[in-house]
N, CA and C atoms as an extended XYZ file, in Angstrom:
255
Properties=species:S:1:pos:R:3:atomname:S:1:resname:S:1:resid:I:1 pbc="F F F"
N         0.851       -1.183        0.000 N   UNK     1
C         0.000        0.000        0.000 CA  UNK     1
C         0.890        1.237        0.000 C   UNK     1
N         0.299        2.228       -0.670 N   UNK     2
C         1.250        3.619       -1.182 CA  UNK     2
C        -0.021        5.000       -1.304 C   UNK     2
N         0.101        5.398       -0.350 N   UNK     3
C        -0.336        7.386       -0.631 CA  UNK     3
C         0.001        7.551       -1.847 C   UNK     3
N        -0.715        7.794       -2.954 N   UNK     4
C        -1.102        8.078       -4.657 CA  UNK     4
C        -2.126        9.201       -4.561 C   UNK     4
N        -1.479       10.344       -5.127 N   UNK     5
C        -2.274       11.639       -5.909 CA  UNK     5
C        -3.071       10.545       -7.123 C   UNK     5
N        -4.072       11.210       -8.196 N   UNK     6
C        -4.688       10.785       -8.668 CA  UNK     6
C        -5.666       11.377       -9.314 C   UNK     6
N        -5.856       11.116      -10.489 N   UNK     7
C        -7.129       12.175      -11.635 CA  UNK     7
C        -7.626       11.290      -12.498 C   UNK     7
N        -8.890       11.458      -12.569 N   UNK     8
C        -9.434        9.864      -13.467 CA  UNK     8
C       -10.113       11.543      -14.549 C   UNK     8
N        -9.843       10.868      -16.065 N   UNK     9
C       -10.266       11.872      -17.061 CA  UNK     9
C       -10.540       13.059      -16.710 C   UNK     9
N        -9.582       14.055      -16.079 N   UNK    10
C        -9.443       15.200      -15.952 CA  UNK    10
C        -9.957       15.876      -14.563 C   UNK    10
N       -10.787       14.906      -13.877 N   UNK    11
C       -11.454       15.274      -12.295 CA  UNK    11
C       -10.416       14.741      -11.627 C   UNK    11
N        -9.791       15.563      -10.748 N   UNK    12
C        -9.068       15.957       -9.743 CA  UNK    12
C        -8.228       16.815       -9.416 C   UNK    12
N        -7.052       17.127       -9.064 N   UNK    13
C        -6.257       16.024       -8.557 CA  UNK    13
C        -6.996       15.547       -7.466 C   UNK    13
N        -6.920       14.500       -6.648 N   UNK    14
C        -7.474       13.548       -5.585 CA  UNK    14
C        -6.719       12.850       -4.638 C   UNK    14
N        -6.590       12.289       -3.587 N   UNK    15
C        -5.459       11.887       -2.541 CA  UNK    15
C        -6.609        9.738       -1.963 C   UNK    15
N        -5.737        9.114       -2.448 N   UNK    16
C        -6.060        7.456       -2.349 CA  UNK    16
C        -4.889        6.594       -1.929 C   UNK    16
N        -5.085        5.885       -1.669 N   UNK    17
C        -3.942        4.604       -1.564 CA  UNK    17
C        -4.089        3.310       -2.447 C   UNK    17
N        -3.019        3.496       -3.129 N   UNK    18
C        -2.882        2.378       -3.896 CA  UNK    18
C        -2.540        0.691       -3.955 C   UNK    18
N        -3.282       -0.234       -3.752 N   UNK    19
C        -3.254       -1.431       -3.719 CA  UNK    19
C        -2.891       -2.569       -4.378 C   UNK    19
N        -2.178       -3.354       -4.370 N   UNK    20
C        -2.358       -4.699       -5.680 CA  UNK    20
C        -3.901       -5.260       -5.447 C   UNK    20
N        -4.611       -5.468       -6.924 N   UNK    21
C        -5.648       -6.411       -6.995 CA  UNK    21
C        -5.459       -8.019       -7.340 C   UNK    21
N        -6.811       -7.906       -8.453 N   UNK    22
C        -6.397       -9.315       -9.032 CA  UNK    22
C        -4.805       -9.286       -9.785 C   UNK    22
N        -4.382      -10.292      -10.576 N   UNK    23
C        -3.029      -10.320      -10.919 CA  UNK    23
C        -3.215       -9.559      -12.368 C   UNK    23
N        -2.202       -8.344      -12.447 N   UNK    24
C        -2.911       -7.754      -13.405 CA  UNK    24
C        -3.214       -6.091      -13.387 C   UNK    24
N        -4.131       -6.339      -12.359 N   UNK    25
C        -4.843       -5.559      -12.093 CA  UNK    25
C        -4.108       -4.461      -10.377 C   UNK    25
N        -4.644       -2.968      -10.331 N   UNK    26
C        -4.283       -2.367       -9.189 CA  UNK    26
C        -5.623       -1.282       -8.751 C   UNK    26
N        -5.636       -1.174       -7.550 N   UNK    27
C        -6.715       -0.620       -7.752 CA  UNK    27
C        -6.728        0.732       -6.734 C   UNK    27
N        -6.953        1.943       -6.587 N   UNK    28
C        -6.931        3.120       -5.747 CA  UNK    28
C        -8.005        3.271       -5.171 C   UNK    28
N        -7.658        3.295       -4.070 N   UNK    29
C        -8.967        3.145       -2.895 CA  UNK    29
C        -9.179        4.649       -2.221 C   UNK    29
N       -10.020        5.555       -2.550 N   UNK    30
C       -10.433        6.540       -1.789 CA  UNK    30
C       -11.389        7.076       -0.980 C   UNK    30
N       -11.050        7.973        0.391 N   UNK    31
C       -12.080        8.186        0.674 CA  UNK    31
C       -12.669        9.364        0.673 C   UNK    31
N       -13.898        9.881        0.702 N   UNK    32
C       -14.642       11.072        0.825 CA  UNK    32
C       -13.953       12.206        0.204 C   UNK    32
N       -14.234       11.877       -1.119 N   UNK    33
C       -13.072       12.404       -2.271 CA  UNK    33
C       -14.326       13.606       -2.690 C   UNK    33
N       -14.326       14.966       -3.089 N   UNK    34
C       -15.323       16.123       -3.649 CA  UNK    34
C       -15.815       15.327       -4.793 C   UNK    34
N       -16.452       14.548       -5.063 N   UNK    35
C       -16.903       13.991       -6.731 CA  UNK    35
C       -18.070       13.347       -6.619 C   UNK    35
N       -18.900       13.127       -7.427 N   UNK    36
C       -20.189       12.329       -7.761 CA  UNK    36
C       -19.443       11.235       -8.221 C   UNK    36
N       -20.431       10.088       -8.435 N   UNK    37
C       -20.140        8.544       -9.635 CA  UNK    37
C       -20.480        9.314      -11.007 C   UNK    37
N       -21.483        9.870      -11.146 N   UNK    38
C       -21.696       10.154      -12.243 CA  UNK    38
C       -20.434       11.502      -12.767 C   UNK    38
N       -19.453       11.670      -12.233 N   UNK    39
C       -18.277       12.261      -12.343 CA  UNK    39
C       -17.553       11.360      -13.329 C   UNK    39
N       -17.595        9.609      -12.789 N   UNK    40
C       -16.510        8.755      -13.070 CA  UNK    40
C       -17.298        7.980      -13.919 C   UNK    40
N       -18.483        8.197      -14.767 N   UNK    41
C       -19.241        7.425      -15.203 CA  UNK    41
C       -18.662        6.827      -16.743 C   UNK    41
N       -17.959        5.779      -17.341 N   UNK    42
C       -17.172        5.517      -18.382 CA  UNK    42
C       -16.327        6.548      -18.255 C   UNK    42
N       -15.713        6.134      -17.301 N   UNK    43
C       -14.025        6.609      -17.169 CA  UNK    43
C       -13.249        5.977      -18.240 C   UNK    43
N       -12.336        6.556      -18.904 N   UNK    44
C       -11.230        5.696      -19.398 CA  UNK    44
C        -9.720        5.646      -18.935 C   UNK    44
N        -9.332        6.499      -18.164 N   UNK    45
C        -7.926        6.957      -18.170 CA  UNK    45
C        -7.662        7.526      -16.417 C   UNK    45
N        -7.335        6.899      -16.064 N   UNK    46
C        -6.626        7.498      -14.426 CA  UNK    46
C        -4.737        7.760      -14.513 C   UNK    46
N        -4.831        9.089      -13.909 N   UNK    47
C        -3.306        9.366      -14.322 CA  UNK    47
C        -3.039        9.208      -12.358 C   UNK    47
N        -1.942        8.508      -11.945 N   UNK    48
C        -1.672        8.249      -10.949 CA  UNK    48
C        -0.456        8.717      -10.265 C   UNK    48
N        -0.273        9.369       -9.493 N   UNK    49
C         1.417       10.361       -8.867 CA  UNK    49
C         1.718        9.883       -7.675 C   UNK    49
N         2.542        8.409       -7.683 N   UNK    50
C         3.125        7.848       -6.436 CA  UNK    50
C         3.988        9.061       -6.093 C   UNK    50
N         4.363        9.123       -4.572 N   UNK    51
C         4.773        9.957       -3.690 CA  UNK    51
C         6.201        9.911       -4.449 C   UNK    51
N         6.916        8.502       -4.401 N   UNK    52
C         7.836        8.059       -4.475 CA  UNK    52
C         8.386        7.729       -6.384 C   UNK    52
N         7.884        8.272       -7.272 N   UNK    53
C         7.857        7.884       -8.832 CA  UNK    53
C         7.668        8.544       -9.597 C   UNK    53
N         7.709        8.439      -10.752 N   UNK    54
C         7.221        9.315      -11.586 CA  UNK    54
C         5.986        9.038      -12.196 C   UNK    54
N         4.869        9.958      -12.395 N   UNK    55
C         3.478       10.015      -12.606 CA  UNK    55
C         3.251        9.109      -13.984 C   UNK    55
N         2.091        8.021      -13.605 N   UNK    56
C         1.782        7.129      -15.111 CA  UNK    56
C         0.360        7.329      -15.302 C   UNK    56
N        -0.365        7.206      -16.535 N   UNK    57
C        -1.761        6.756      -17.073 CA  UNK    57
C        -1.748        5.397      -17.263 C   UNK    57
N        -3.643        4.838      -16.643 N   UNK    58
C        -3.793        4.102      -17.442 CA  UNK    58
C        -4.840        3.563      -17.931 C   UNK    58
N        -5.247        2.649      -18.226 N   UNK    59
C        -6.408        2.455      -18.368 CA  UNK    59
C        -7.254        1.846      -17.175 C   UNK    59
N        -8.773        2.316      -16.927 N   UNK    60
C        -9.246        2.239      -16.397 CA  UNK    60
C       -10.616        0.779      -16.495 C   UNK    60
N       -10.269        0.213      -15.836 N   UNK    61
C       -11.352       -1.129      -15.586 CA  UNK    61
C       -12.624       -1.266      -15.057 C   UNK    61
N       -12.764       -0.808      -13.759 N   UNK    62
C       -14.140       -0.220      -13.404 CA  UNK    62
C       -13.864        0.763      -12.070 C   UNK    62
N       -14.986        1.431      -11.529 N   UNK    63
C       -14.888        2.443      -10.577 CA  UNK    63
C       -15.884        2.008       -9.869 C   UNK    63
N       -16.162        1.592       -8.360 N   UNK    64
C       -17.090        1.370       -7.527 CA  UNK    64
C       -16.723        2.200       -6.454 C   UNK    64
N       -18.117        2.215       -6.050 N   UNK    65
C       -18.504        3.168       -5.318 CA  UNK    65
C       -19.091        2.476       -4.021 C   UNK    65
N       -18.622        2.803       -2.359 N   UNK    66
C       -19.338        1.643       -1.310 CA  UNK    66
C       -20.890        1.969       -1.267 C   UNK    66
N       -21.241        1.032       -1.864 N   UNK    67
C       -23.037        1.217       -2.044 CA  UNK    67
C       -23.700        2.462       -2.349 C   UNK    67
N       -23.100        2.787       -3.638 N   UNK    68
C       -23.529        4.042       -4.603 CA  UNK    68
C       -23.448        5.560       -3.498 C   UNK    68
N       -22.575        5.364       -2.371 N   UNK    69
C       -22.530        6.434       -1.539 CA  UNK    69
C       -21.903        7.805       -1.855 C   UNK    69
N       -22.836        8.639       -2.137 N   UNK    70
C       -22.636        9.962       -2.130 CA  UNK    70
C       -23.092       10.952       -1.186 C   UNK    70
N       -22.174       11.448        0.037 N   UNK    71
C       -22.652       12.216        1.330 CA  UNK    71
C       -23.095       13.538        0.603 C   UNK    71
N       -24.392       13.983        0.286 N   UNK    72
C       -24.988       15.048       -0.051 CA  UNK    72
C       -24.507       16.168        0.871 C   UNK    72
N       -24.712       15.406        1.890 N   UNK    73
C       -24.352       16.898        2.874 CA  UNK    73
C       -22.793       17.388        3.308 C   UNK    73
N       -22.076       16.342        2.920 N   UNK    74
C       -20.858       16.901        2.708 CA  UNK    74
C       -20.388       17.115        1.207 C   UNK    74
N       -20.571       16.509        0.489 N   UNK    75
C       -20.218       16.561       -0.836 CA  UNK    75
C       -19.056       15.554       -1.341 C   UNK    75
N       -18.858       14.469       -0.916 N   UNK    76
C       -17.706       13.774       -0.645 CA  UNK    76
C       -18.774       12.338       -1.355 C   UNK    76
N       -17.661       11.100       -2.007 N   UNK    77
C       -17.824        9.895       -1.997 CA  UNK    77
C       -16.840        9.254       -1.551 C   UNK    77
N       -17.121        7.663       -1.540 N   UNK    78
C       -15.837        6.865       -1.336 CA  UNK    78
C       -16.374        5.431       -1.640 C   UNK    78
N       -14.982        5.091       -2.662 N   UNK    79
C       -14.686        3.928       -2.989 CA  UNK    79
C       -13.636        3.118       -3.557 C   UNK    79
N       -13.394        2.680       -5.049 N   UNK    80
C       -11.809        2.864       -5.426 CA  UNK    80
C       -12.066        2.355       -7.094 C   UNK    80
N       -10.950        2.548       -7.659 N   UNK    81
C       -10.982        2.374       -9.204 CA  UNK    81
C        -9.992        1.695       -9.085 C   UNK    81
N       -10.001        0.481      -10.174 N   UNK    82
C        -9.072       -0.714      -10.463 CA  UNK    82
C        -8.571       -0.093      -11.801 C   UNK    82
N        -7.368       -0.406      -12.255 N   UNK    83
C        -6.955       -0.267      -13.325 CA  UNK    83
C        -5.757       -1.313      -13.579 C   UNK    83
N        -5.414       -1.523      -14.930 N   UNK    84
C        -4.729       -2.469      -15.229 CA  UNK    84
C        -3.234       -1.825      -15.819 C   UNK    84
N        -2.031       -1.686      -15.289 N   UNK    85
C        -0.838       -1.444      -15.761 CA  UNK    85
C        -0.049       -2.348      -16.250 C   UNK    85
């Protein structure tokens, strides 16, 4: 796990931690990030800025959301986007 800046098709920058998934696959887990789903709705492209690296794109696999949660009254979601590098 790694503190990753983060912008999926042009919404952000954003602050997540980055995970290994399936094999393959990685996925950025955030929380109570300023954005709607319908922000990330056919995403294609997450550009990702490890603390420690130099910044990559990539393609994007899917974006979930913990039970379509969007805090209205704060303005915040949370969940994470998988992508495949």
């Amino acid at each position: 796990m790694r503190r990753v800046g983060f912008s999926i098709d042009g919404h952000g920058p954003f602050e997540g931690i980055m995970k290994f998934a399936t094999p393959g696959e990685i996925l950025v887990e955030f929380i109570a990030i300023p954005a709607r789903a319908e922000d990330f709705a056919g995403a294609r492209t997450i550009r990702v800025t490890p603390e420690d690296e130099d910044p990559f794109e990539a393609p994007v696999v899917r974006v979930t959301t913990y039970g379509g949660q969007y805090d209205d009254a704060a303005g915040t979601m949370t969940g994470y986007v998988v992508f495949q590098r």
